[in-house]
N, C-alpha and C positions, 0 to 999 in steps of 0.2 A: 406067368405073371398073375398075382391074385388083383383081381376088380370085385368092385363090388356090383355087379351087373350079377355075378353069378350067385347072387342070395338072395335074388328078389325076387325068385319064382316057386317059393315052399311051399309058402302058406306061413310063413312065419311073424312074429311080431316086430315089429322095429327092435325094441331092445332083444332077442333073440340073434337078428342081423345082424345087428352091430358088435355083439359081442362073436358071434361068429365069426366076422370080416376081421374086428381086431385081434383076435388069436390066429387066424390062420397067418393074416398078414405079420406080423411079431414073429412067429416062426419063421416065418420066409427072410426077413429082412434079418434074423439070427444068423442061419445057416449062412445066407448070400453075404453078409456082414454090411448089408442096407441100410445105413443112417437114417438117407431121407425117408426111409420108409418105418424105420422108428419112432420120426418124427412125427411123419404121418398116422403112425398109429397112437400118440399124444394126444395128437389134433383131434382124431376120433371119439379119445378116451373123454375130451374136454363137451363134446358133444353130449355123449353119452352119460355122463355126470349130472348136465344143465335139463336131459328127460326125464330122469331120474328123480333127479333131488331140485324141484321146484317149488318150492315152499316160498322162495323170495317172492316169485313173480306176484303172489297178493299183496305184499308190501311195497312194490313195485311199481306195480300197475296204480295202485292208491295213489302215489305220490304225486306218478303223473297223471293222476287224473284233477287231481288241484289245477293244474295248469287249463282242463278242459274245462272246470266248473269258474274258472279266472275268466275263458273266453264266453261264457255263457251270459255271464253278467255285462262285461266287456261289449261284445260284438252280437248284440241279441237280433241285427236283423241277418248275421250272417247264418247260415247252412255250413254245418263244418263238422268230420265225422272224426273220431279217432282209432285207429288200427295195430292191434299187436300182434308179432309173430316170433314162431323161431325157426330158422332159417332150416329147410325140408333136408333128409338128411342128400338126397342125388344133389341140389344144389348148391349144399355144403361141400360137399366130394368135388362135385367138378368145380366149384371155385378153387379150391386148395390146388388140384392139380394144375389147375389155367396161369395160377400165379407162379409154379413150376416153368411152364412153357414159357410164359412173359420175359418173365424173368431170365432164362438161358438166352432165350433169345435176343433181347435187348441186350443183354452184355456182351452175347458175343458180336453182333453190331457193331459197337463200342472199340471194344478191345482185340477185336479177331481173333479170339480164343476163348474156350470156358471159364466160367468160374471155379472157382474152389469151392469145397464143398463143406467148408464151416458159411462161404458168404452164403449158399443158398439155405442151409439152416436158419443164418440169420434173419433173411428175407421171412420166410413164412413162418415170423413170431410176430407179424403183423394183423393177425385176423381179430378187428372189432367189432363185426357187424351179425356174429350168430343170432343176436335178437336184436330185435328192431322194432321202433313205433312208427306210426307213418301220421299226419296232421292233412287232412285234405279237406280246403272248403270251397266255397261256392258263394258265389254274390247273388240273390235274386236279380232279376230285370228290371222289377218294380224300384228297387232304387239306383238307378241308374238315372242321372240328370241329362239333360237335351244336351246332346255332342259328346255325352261320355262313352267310352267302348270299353266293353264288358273285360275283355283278357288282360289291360293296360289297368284298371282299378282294382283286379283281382291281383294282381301281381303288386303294385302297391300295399294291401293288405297284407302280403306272404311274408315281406318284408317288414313291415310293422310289427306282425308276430313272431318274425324271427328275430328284430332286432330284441323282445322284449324276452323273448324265450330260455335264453343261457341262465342270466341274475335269478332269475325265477326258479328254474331246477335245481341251482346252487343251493338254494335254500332249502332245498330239501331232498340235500344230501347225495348232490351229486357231482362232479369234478369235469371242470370240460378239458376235453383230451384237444390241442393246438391241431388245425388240419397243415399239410403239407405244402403250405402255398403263401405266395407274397404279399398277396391282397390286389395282386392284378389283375387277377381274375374275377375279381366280385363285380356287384353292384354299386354304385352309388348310393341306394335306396339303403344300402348296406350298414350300420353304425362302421367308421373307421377301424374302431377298438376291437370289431368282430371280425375284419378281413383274415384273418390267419384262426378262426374260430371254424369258420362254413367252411366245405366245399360249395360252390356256387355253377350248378349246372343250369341254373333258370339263365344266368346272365350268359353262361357260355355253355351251350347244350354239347351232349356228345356228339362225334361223329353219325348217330344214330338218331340224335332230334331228341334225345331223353334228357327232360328237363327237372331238376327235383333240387332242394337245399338241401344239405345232409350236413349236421351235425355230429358229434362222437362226444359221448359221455362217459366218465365211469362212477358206477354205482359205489358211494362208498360204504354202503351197510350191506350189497351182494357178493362185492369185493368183485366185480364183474364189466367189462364194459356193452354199451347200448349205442345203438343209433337212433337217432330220431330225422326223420325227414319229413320236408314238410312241400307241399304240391297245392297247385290248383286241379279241382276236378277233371278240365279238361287234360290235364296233364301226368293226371294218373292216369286216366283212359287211353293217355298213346303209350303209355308205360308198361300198360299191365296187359292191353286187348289191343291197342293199333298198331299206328304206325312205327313207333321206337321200336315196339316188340319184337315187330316183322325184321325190322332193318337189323337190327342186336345181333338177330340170329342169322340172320345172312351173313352178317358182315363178319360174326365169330368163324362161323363155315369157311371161308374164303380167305380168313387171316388166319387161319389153322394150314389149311391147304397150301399156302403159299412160303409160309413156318417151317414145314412139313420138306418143301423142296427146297428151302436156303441150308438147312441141317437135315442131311440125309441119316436113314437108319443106321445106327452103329458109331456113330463119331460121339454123341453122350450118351450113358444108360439112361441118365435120371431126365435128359428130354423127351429119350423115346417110351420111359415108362408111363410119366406122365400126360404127354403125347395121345397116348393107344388110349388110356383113362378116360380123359375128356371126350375124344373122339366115340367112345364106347357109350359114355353119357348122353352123349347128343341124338345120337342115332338110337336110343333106347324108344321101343314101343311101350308107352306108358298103359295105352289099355292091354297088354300079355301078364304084366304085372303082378302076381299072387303074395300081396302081402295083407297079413290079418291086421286091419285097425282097428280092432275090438275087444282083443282080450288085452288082460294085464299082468303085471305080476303078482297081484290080489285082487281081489273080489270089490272093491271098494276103490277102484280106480278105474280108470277107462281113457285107454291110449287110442287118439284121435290119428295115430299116425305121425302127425306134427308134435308130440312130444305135450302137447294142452290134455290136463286132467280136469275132472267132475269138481269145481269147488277151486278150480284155477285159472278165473275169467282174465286172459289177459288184454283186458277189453274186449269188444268195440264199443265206444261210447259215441253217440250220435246227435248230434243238436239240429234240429230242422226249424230254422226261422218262422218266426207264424207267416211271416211273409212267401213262405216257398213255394205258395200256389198263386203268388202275382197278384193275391188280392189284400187290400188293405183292411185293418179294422176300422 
């Protein structure tokens, strides 16, 4: 089975790997006459395109930065950073496969039997989220009034900004994609008209305590879609460094494992290929790792690894309230 575990030890550049991983894999999935793994190598190709050919993301990242120079004027005793990325190319890969796994498995739950293998094509033409912006702020102390608590007024906020955040990006030149849900799951603090807009993990956190609003746009001048989500500081800290983190990754471990013995080896290909993938991912030693983040495909670029070139800031833009050290002018 080709993984791509087995091209991260050269010395090679990202785009080198990836074109590597999708020829070999394209061959394989020929020969073996492997749909999803044609599919798969789309997915790749879609990746691979968006490192390449990034020339939006300046026009991009400007648009939404209107929105940050809107809060600046806006919310000037708040603290509020903004973050852009595109999504790493291993946790790109093991998303795509995990959605594999889910996906078999949840239906055969259901139905006690597999899918068909046009519905799991269809499934994974879902992927919105390769790049993403992240909105994280923070309320000084110093404005907190006698009996207000500091998590209860930031969360108010997130929500102010979120309700006002969609109209706003509409404006320039973007399309909000409907999330998946009834509006039962939202907030109150929510605008009604947004409930099938958010996903709402701040009102109903994951299994894992990971709390975040996430929005899905699509770019209509990248022709592309974007996530934007939006957190409280303490809430990106359990996301990114605490306790969600920790929990995510246990709780993957253990929902793989147990995945693993409801559908034993050999009853589907495409659960066990995808299966062995994720499982490969997880357990990968990221310091053995020998990939070059340095060189480019010309002299006049410089690949970060994350696919961010010299003159291709896709932010961070940072507003620090004058108030962020508790003292007043």
């Amino acid at each position: 089975m080709i993984k791509l575990n087995d091209y991260l030890y050269d010395g090679e550049t990202i785009f080198r790997i990836l074109q590597k991983y999708i020829d070999d894999l394209e061959e394989n999935a020929l020969a073996t006459h492997n749909q999803i793994d044609l599919v798969h190598c789309s997915f790749l190709e879609t990746i691979y395109e968006l490192l390449e050919h990034n020339e939006f993301l300046t026009s991009q990242s400007q648009r939404i930065r209107e929105f940050y120079k809107y809060m600046v004027v806006e919310y000037p005793y708040l603290a509020f950073t903004f973050k852009g990325r595109i999504k790493s190319i291993i946790r790109a890969e093991e998303k795509f496969n995990r959605y594999i796994v889910d996906f078999i498995y949840d239906y055969y739950q259901m139905y006690h039997h597999f899918p068909a293998l046009q519905e799991i094509k269809e499934k994974l033409s879902c992927f919105r989220d390769l790049l993403a912006y992240r909105i994280v702020i923070s309320l000084p102390k110093c404005h907190l009034q006698e009996g207000q608590d500091r998590e209860e007024e930031e969360i108010k906020l997130l929500y102010e900004i979120a309700n006002k955040l969609p109209s706003f990006l509409e404006d320039q030149g973007f399309t909000i994609v409907k999330a998946n849900t009834t509006g039962r799951e939202c907030s109150e603090l929510l605008d009604m008209s947004l409930w099938t807009t958010y996903r709402d993990y701040v009102y109903k956190p994951t299994s894992a305590g990971y709390r975040s609003l996430h929005l899905t746009l699509f770019d209509d001048m990248a022709r592309c879609h974007v996530e934007v989500q939006l957190r409280t500081k303490s809430m990106d800290d359990s996301a990114e460094i605490g306790v969600s983190n920790h929990l995510r990754y246990v709780e993957s471990q253990e929902q793989q494992k147990n995945r693993r013995i409801e559908i034993p080896k050999g009853e589907c290909k495409y659960f066990d290929e995808a299966y062995d993938r994720v499982v490969s991912l997880e357990n990968i030693d990221l310091s053995e790792l020998d990939v070059n983040m340095f060189t480019a495909v010309n002299n006049s670029l410089i690949n970060d690894g994350c696919g961010l070139f010299r003159g291709r800031q896709i932010l961070p833009f940072e507003h620090l309230s004058r108030f962020q050290n508790g003292l007043v002018d």
